[in-house]
N, C-alpha and C positions, 0 to 999 in steps of 0.2 A: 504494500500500500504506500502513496509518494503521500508526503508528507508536505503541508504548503504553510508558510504563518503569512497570516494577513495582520497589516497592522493597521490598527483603524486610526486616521487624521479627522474623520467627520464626514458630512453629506449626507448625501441619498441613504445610504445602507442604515447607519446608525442614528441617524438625528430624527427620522419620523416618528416618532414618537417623545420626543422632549417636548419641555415648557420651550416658552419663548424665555427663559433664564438659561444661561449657557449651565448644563451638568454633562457629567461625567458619563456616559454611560458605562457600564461592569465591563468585561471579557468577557463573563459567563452568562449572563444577559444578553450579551451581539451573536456571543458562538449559539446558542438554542436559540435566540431568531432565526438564527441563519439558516440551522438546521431545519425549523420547522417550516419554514417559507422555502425550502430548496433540499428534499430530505433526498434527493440522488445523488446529494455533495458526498453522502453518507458509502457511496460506492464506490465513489472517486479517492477521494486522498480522506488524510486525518487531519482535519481544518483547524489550527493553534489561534485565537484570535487573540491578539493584545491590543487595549485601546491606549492611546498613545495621547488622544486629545480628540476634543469633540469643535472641530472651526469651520466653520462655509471657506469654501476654497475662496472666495473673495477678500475674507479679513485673513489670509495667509500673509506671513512678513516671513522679512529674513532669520529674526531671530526663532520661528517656527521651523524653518528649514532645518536649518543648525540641528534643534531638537532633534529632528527626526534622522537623520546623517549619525549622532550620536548616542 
């Protein structure tokens, strides 16, 4: 089985369901959406999800990049 990590920055995937108040969302939380909204991922690879930060790619800076680089 391949193995993939997705690391979550924000958007589509992870923010439809937040407040309009920037949070967090879990790992554990994105990874069982994911799964339940896409449950053939389940055949595919073992999906590791880390959330890294929750930002509209529009308010992305530089010092976001960095974060995510390191």
């Amino acid at each position: 089985m391949k193995r993939v990590l997705l690391i979550h920055t924000g958007g589509t995937l992870g923010m439809h369901d937040l407040s309009p108040i920037t949070v967090k969302r879990r790992s554990a939380d994105l990874s069982r959406d994911l799964y339940r909204k896409v449950p053939e991922l389940r055949a595919i690879a073992d999906i590791d999800v880390r959330v890294l930060m929750n930002k509209d790619s529009s308010s992305m800076c530089v010092s976001d990049w960095v974060e995510i680089v390191i």
